[in-house]
N, C-alpha and C positions, 0 to 999 in steps of 0.2 A: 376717589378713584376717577382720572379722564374719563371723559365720554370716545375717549377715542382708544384706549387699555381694552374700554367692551366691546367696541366694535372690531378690533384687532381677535379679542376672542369668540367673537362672533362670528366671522369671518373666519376661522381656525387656521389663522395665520402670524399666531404669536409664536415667539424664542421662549417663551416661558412662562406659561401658562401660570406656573403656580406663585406668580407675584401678584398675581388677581384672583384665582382663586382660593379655595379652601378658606383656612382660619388665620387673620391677620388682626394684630390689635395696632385699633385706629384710633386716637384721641382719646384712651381711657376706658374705650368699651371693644369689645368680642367681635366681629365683623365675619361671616362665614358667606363664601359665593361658589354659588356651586353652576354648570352649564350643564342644561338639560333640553335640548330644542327640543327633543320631541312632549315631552311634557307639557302636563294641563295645568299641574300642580304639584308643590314638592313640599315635603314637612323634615323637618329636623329632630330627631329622636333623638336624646343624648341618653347615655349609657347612665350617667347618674341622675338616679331617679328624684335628688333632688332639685331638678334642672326640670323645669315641662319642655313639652316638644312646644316646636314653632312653625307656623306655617310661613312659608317661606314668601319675600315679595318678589314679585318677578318687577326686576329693576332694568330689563333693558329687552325689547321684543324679540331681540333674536333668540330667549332665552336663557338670563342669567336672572338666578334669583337671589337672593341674600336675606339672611336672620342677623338682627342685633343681640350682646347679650350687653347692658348696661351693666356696669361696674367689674366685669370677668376680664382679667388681663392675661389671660394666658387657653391656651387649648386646651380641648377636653376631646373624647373619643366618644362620636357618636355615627347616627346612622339616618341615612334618606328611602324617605319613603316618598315614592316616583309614583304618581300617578300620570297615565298615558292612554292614547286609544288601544293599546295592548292587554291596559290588565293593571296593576299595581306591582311595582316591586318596593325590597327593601334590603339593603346595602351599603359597605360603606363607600364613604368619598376617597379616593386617592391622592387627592390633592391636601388632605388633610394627614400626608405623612411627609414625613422628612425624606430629602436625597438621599439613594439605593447606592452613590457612589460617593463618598466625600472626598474631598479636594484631595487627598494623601494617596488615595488609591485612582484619580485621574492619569496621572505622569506612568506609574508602572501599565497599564493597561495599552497605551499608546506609544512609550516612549522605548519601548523594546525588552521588555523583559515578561517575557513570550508566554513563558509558564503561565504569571498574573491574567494573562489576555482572555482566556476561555474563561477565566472567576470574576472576571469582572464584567466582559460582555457576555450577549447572549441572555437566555431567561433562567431565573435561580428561582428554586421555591428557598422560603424561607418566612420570617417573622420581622414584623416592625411594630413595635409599641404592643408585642403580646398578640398579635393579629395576622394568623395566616396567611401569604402571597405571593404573589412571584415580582422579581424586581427584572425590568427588560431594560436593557442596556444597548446602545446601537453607535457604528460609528457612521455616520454621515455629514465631513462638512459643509459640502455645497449644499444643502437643502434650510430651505426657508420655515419649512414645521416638516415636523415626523409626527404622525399618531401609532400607537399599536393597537393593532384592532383585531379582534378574533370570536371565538364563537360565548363569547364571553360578555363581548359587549353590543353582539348580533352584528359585526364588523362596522362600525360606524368610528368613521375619523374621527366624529366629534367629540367622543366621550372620552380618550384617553390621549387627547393631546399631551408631547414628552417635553420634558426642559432640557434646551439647549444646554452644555458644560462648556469649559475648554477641550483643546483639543477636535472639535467637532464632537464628540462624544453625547448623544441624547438619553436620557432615560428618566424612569419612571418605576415606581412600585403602585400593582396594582391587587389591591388585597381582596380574599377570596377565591383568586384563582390559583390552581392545583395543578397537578402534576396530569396529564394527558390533553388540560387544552390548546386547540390549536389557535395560532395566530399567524399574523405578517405585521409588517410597517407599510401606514401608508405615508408616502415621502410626497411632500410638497417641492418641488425646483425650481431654483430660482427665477426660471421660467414663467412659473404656474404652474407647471403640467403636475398630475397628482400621478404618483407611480404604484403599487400595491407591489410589496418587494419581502420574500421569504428572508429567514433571520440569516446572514453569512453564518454566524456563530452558533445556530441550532442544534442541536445534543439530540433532536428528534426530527421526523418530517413525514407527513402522510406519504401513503402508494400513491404511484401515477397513477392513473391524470391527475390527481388532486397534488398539490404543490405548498400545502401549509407547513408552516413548522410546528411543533407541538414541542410544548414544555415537557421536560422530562426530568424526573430524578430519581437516582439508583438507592436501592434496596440490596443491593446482590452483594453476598458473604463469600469474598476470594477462600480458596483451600490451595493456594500454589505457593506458600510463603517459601518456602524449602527450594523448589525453581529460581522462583525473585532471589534469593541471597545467591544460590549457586551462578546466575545469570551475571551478577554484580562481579563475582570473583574469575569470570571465565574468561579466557584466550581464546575469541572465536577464530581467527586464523589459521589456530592447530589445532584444531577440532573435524571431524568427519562432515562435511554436508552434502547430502543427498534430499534435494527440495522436490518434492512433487505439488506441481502446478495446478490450481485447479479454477474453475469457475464454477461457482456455487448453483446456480441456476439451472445448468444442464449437466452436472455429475451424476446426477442421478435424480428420477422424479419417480412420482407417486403413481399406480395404476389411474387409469382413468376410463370411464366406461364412454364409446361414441367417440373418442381421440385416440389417433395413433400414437404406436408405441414408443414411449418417453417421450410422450407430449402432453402428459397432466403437470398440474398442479406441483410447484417449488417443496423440497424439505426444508421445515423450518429449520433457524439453528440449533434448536435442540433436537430434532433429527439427525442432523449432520451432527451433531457432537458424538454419538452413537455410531452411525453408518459409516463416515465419513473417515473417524478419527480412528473406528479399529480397521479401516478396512488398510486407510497408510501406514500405521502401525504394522499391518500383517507383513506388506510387502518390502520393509523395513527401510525406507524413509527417516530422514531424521528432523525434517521440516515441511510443512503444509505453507504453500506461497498462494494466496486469494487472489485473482484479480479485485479490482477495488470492489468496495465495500461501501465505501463513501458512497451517501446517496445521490444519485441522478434518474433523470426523468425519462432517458433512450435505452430502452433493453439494447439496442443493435448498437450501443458503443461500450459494450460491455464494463461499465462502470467506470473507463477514461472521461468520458464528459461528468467532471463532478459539479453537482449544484448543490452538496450540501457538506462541506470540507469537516464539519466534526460529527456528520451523523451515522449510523452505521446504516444501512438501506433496511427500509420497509420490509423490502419482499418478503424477507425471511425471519423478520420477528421484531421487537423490542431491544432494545438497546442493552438492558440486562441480558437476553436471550444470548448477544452476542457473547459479554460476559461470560456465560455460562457455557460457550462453546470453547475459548479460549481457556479456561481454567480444564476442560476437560481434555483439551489437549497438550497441556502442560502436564496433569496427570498421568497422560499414557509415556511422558518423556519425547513429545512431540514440539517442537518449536515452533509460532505461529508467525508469517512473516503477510507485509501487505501490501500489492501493488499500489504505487500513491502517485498523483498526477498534479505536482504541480508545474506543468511548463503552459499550460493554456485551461481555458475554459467555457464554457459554451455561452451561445447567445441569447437563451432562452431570458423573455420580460422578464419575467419573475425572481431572476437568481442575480448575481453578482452586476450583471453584464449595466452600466450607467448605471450602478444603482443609487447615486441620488441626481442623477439627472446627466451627468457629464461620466468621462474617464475616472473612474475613481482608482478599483482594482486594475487596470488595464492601462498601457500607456496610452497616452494623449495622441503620441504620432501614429499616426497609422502605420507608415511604416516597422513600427516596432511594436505596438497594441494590436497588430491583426495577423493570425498568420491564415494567408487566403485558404492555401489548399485542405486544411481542415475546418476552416468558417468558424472559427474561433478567436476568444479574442488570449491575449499575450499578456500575462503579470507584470506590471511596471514595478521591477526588482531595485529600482532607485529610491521606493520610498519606503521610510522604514517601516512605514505601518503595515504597509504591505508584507515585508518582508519578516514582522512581525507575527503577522496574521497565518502567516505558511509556516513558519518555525512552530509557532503555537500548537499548527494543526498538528504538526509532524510530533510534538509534546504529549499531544493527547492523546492519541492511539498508541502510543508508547507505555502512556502513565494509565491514562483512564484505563484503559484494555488490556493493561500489559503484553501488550503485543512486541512481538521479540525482533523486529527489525522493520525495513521500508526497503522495496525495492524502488528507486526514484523512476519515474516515467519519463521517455525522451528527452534526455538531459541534455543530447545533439543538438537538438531544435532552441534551449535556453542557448548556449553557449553562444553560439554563430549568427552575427546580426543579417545575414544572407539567408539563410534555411529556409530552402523552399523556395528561394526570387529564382523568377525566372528571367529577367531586366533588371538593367542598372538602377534606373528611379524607384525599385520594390524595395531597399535599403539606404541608409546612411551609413558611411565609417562612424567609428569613435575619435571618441577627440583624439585621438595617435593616426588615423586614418588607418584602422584595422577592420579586421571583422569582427572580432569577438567581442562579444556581449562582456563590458565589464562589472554591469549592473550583480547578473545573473551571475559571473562569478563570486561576486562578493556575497550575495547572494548563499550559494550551495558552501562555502565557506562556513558562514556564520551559521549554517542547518548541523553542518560537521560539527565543528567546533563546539555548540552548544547539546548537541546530542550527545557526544560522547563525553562532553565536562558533568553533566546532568543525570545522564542513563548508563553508566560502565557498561559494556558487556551486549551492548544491544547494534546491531547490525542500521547501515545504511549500503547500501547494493547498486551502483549506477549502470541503468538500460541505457551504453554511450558508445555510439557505432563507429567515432573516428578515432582516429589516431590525438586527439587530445594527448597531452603529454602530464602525466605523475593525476590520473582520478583518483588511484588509489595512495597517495604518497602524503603525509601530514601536512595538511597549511603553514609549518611553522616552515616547512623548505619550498612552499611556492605550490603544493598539492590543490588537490578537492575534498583530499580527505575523509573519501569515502572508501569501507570496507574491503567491499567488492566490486571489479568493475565485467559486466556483461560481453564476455570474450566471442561479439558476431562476427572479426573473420573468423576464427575456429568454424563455429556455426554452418557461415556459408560454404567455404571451402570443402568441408568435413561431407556435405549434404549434397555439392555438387560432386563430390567424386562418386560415391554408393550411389546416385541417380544413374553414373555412368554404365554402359556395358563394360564388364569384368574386361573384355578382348581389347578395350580403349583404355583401360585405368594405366597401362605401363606408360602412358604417355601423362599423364598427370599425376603422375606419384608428389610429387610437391604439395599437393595439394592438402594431404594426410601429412607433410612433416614440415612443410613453413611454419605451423604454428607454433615448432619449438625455439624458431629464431627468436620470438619477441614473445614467449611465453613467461618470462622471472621480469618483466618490464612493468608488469603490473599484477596485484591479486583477481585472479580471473575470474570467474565462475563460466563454465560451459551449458550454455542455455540450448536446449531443444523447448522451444516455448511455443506459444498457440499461436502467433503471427506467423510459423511456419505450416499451417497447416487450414491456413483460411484463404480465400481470395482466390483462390485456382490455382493455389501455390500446391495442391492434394496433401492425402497422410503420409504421415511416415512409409507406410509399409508400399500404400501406391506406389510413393515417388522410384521406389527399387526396380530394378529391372529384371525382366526374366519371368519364367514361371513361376505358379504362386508357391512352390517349396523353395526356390531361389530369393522368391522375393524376404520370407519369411526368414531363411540364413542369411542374405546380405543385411536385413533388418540387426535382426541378432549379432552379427559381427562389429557392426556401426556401437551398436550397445557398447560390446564388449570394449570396443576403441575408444570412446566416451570416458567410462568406467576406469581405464588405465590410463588416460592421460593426465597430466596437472591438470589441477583444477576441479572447483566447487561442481556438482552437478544439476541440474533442472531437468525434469522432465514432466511434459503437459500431460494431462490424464487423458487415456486412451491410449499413450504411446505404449501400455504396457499391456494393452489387450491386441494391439495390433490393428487399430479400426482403418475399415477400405475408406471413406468415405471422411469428407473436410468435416471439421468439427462448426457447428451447428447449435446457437446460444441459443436456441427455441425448444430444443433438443436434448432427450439424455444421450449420455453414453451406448453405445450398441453390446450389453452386457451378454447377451447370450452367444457370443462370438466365445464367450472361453467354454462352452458348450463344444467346440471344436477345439481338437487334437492339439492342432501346431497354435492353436491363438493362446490356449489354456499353458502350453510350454512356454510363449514368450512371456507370460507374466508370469512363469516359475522361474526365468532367465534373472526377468528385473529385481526376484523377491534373491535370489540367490548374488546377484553381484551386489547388492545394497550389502548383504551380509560380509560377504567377502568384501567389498571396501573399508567396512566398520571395524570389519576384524584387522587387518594388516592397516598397521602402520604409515608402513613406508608408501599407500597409494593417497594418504592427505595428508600426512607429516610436515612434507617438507613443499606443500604446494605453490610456494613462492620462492625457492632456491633450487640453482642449479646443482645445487647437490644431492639433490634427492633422484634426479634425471640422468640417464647417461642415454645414448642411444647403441644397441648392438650392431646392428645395420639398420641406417637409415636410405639406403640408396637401392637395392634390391626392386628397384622397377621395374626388370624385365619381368619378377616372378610375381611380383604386388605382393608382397610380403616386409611386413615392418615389424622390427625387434627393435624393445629396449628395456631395460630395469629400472625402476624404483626401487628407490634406498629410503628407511626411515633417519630419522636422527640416533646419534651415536650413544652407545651409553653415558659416555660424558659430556651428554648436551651439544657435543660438535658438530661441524656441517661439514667436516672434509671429506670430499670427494671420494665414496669409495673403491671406486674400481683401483685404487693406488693402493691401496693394500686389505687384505684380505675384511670384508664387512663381518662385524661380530651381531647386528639386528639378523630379522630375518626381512629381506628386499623381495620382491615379487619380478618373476618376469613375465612380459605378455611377447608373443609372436601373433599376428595375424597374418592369414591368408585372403586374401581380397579376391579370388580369382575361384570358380567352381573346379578348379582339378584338383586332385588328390595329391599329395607332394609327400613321399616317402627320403626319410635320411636325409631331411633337412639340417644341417649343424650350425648351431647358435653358439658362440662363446661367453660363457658362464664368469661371475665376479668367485666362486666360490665352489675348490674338490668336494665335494658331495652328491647323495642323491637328491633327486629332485623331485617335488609329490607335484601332478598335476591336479590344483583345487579346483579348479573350474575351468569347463572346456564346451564353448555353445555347439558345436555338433552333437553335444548327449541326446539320445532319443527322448528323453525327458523334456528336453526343449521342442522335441519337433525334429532334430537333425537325426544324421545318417549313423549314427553313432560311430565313429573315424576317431582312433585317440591312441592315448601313449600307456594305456591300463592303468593307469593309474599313478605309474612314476616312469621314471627313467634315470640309466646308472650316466654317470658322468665320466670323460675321457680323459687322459693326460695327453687329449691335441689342443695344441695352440691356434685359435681361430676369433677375429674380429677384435683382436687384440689384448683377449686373454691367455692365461696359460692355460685353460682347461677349456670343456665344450660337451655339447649335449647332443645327441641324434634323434630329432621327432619326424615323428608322422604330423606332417597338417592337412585336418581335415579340410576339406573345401567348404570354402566361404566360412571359414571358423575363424575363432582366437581361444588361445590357451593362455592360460596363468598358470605358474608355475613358481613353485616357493621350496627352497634348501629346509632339506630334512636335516632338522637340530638335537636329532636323538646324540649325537659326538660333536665334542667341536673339532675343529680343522688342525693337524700339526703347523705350525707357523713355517712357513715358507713352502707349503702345499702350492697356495694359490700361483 
């Protein structure tokens, strides 16, 4: 061996360490070199006792020693005994195992087949040669040596320098080490500069401040098989969904003695599996949405700044723990969905950001690797490893956790090579001289494509605030192909009218029925989510105008108009307790507010319209066809009152338009009054001669309201109005909304209608 092989691993700046170390047969005899700087002295224990030990020679002063075995042509399994100013230890050599990855499994790990990515990188406990340990796997081309170093080897580069592969791919098995230790890589750049960089691909990771990753491996025995198969066969599109929003951190916390109230100490996830999952269960939900979960190191970016894209965060338990929370909300027939954030990432040393010295994850240009106003850096969606590497994630919390959907984060900001410039030199066009990011399209493409060829049945959700055309419509016609898409005009329009004074709304009545123009344009979902309720933007119930029983019915009316429109629902926790006050990641919930009257009704309001949407039909049926919609009056602005029906699908599977002849489902109608007057002999015209039950009406005292209603039904006319031949005469209570559904005790004589 050169005199210049030892100085290269003296200096711990070899590609590959294990061509010089460990056991190599050299002209006939056994040759073993082990690097030990800090050592006085090192002996070779071999496991067959008819082999003596050797003391080793230190064959080069920075540290490497070496044993001959004359006439042994091949390996044997033995053990060093490290004598140090420390102490003695004894253990084996790493270098004395073969590659964690062989050549057949380099190509899938890198070359895009995403699944393989997590099994192949990152740290795997496992066995080699019958000997316990974990294999670390790392992708880093530009780096000149990687070591893994952890509390395993008292973090010392030197001991576990990795070998270079193809691909840029480095790894290493290092036997002995088990499941809970922590490590990093330290990355050498071509530079020089030495980096200390947490695993991207880590399955674990300490609590802030501390930033290690930690090996992990699962033990946890799923009991959701029954879910899994029914999830594989289902049509989430014509399914009910009612997602309550939540962030795990301040839904609820622990008492704490000397800290103000719901400022202790997080539930772990087996808390929340418990608290958490009966309590959206009660209010009858059909999905729990996490902000992310993915580990990162800023409470105050509430889990968007991710540094650790497969691990589930510290705060609240072990990675099993997660596990454990998920299966128990599959249990209760709760669906578990996860904010995920791959459009940026943060800059912290430690994590993604140059992690082996230059742009690796991040593009190269600045203008397209930085986006200023969030100081983050930007996914370079043109390389596939990248694009790999995010598919992968999006595979894992799918598979690993059976987690039942992703809603994607700021997919606005991927699209648009502009987003956020406020000058022309903050961007480049594309080679077509556009805006749009076509990386990032191909990108969310192949997230589509491969989730749903992979996972049937499992949701992707895009947070996408423009006018993009077809998010939701399949790739194979020019789509994004994603699920659902985040309907914020709905959002904002819906939020500035009820901000309004009731005496202004005649003049913004548009506002409550634009959204039926471009409402079958895409699969919506209608998000009341926690971006609206932070920044000085105030709650829910603030934002309403009027006094505080006003505030409390225009709140509840809002509900009611949510609840009957097309579209998926969301709603952030708290919105159902009615909190004054911005919601607060430090912070629990202000639970003793349903201690009071009218707060304790509006979360009888949310537990009762969840019911009532689940039960009918025709209010998620047909949430992506105009045939499920009609409008009764949609122009009634002087009175702020908006009617219309929903229609389910037909008994023979049809979508035709029911108001053309008499509906044989049973269709819901909603009236709201937007305005505090009492409005007596209002007449709506009806799809359907019958009586009519009023199932839910939020003026009920029950709610908090004045109790103002139609007793419970109302008989139906033979006047023609709003372009039926029949019609109904209500009472609308102020600041209410009614549902109203044909009593099916008879059917209709045919040509009633």
């Amino acid at each position: 061996m050169s005199a210049d092989a030892f100085d290269r691993i003296a200096a711990v700046d070899a590609a590959d360490p294990h061509g010089v170390l460990g056991p190599h047969v050299e002209e006939g005899r056994l040759v073993v070199r082990v690097f030990r700087p800090e050592a006085m002295s090192v002996v070779l224990r071999p496991d067959d006792p008819g082999l003596k030990p050797r003391v080793m020679a230190r064959v080069h002063p920075g540290g490497i020693f070496q044993a001959s075995f004359e006439g042994v042509e091949r390996g044997f399994p033995y053990r060093l005994e490290v004598r140090s100013s420390r102490g003695t230890t004894v253990g084996r050599d790493a270098y004395a195992f073969p590659a964690s990855l062989g050549e057949g499994e380099l190509d899938p790990a890198a070359d895009g087949v995403a699944r393989e990515y997590p099994r192949r990188l990152g740290a795997h406990v496992g066995e080699a040669g019958g000997v316990v340990g974990t294999a670390f796997a790392v992708w880093a081309p530009g780096a000149r040596r990687v070591s893994v170093v952890g509390d395993f080897n008292r973090w010392d580069g030197r001991r576990h320098a990795m070998r270079r592969t193809r691909h840029g791919i480095w790894e290493i098995f290092v036997p002995e080490v088990r499941a809970g230790a922590t490590y990093k890589y330290e990355i050498k750049t071509a530079s020089g500069l030495v980096l200390m960089k947490s695993d991207p691909v880590a399955f674990a990771a300490e609590l802030r401040p501390s930033h290690a990753s930690k090996v992990a491996a699962s033990s946890f025995t799923w009991s959701d098989a029954e879910w899994m198969e029914a999830r594989r066969g289902a049509d989430p599109h014509a399914r009910p969904m009612s997602i309550y929003e939540v962030h795990l951190g301040s839904w609820r916390r622990k008492r704490a003695a000397g800290k103000a109230e719901g400022a202790g100490a997080w539930l772990t996830y087996r808390e929340l599996a418990d608290e958490l999952v009966a309590y959206v269960v009660s209010l009858g939900f059909t999905h729990v949405e996490l902000l992310p979960v993915m580990e990162h190191p800023f409470d105050g970016s509430w889990g968007y700044q991710v540094t650790g894209y497969f691990a589930p965060t510290s705060r609240f338990g072990a990675p099993d723990d997660f596990r454990y929370f998920v299966d128990r909300c599959h249990a209760a027939g709760l669906g578990v969905l996860l904010d995920w954030a791959p459009a940026h990432f943060p800059k912290d040393a430690f994590a993604l950001g140059r992690f082996d010295g230059g742009p690796l994850y991040e593009h190269e240009d600045p203008r397209r690797g930085e986006h200023r106003e969030w100081r983050t850096f930007v996914f370079d969606y043109g390389k596939k490893e990248v694009r790999n590497f995010l598919v992968a994630s999006a595979l894992h919390w799918l598979e690993a956790f059976h987690v039942d959907g992703l809603r994607v984060d700021a997919v606005a900001s991927m699209l648009y090579l502009d987003y956020g410039a406020k000058h022309a030199d903050e961007w480049e066009p594309n080679e077509f001289g556009g805006r749009e990011n076509l990386d990032a399209v191909l990108f969310l493409r192949e997230l589509s494509d491969v989730v749903h060829r992979e996972l049937p049945g499992v949701l992707l959700c895009a947070e996408e605030s423009t006018t993009w055309p077809g998010v939701t419509r399949p790739t194979y016609v020019g789509g994004l192909g994603f699920d659902f898409k985040w309907n914020m005009g709905w959002m904002h329009d819906t939020l500035d009218y009820f901000a309004l004074d009731p005496i202004f709304r005649a003049f913004h009545h548009t506002k409550i029925t634009f959204g039926l123009m471009y409402a079958f344009s895409e699969r919506f979902l209608l998000p009341l989510s926690h971006d609206e309720v932070v920044h000085l933007k105030r709650a829910l119930l603030s934002k309403m105008p009027g006094d505080r029983w006003k505030q409390h019915a225009n709140l509840r009316s809002l509900y009611a108009m949510m609840w009957a429109h097309p579209g998926k629902k969301l709603l952030f926790m708290g919105g159902e307790l009615g909190q004054w006050r911005e919601w607060d990641h430090d912070r629990a919930l202000d639970w003793g507010l349903l201690e009071e009257e009218d707060h304790a009704g509006l979360s009888r309001l949310v537990r009762d319209l969840n019911g009532l949407y689940r039960r009918y039909e025709a209010l998620w049926e047909l949430d992506e066809s105009p045939a499920g919609f009609t409008w009764i009056d949609a122009n009634d602005a002087i009175q702020s009152v908006a009617s219309f029906v929903r229609f389910p699908r037909q008994p023979d599977g049809s979508e035709e338009p029911c108001p053309k002849r008499i509906p044989k489902g049973i269709f819901v109608v909603f009236v709201g009054n937007f305005t505090p007057l009492l409005r007596y002999g209002y007449r709506v015209g009806v799809p359907r001669r019958c009586r009519y039950l009023e199932v839910l009406n939020t003026d009920a005292r029950s709610y908090g309201g004045s109790g103002v209603g139609n007793l419970g039904s109302v008989a139906c006319e033979a006047v023609a109005s709003h372009g039926f031949e029949q019609s109904i005469v209500l009472t609308l209570p102020p600041l209410g909304g009614l549902f109203l559904v044909p009593e099916m005790d008879e059917d209709p004589v045919e040509g009633e209608a």
